[in-house]
Each structure stands twice: as structure tokens, then as C-alpha cells.
N, C-alpha and C positions, 0 to 999 in steps of 0.2 A: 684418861678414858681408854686408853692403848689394853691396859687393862683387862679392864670388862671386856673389851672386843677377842681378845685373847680368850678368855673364858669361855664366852662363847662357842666358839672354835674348836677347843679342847673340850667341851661337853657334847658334839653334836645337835647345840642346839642351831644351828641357823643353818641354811644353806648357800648363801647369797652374803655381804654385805659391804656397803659400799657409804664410809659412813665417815665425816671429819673428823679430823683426832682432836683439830684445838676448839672445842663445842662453843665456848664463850668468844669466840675472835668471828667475826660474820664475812672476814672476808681470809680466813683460812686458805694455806697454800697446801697442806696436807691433809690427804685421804687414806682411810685404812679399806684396803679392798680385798676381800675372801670370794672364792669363786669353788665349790665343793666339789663340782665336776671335775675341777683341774687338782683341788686341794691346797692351791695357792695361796700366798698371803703376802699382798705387797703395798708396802706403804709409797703413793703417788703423791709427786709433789708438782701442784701448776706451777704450768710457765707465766709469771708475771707478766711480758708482753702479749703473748698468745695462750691467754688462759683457754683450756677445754670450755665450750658453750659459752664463750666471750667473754666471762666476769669471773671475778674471782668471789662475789658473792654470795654468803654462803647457802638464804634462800633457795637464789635461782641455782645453782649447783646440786641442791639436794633436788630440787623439782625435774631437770632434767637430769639426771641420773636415776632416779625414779623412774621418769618417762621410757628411758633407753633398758632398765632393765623390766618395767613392765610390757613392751612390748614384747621380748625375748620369754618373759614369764607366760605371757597369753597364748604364743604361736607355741609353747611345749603342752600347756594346758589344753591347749584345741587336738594339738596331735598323739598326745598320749593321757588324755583325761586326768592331768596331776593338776592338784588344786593348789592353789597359790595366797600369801596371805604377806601386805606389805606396810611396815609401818614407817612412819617421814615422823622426823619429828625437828619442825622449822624453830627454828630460834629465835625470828626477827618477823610476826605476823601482824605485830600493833599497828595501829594507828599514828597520824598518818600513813598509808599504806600507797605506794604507785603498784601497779601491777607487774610481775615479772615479766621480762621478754618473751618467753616460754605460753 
């Protein structure tokens, strides 16, 4: 998936992404994260004991990281009228379902 994410990047298409590299593992310790402001591109790996956002689930990981960059997306949007546009794409939404912590 390193890949595509790569592509990305190198075409200008995205601005933002903050996405797991191993898509089919739901409790993924690597993330690919591009930040266009900065031009950055760094692959983050959770800490096992002290995962970011408490779990290393890949769900709740995607739902708050989401959270953390939509709120960041809205306060630029409010203050300089740029329109924003975000896609999740969860891996583990079936049934039975508990709700994330988030």
C-alpha cells in the first residue's frame, strides 16, 4: 500500500494523509503520514504498551485520527474559507459491532 500512498504524494493529489500501511492487519502498528504544509512524509510506528488513542485498533485509530485532523481541517476552513473533503475507509465495520471508545 506504501505504494499508492507514495503516488499520491508524487502527483499532488492529496494534502493531508494519515493512513495504515498494513490495511488487512486491524491492529496495525504502522502509519504512513504526509503533511503538505510541512511536505513531510513519515512512517509512525505505535508504541505497543502506550499506543496513540489507547488501542492499537485499526478502526478506532482511523476514527480518531480523523477526529484530530478534522478538527484542524474545520478551524483552517472557518478562518480562511478552504473547503475540505475526507475519506475513512474502515476495515472492520461488520457485525457484531461494540462501539469505538471515540
Amino acid at each position: 500500500q506504501k505504494w499508492i500512498l507514495d503516488e499520491l504524494v508524487e502527483h499532488d493529489s492529496v494534502s493531508f494523509i494519515d493512513s495504515p500501511l498494513e490495511y488487512n492487519d486491524f491492529n496495525t502498528q504502522h502509519y504512513y503520514r504526509f503533511d503538505k504544509t510541512t511536505g513531510k512524509i513519515e512512517i509512525e510506528e505505535l508504541n505497543q504498551r502506550n499506543p496513540k488513542y489507547g488501542t492499537t485498533y485499526q478502526t478506532a485509530q482511523i476514527g480518531n485520527r480523523t477526529l484530530h485532523w478534522l478538527e484542524q481541517a474545520a478551524k483552517l476552513s472557518r478562518d480562511n474559507e478552504v473547503p475540505f473533503f475526507a475519506y475513512m475507509g474502515f476495515h472492520a465495520p461488520h457485525f457484531p459491532a461494540d462501539p469505538a471508545p471515540w
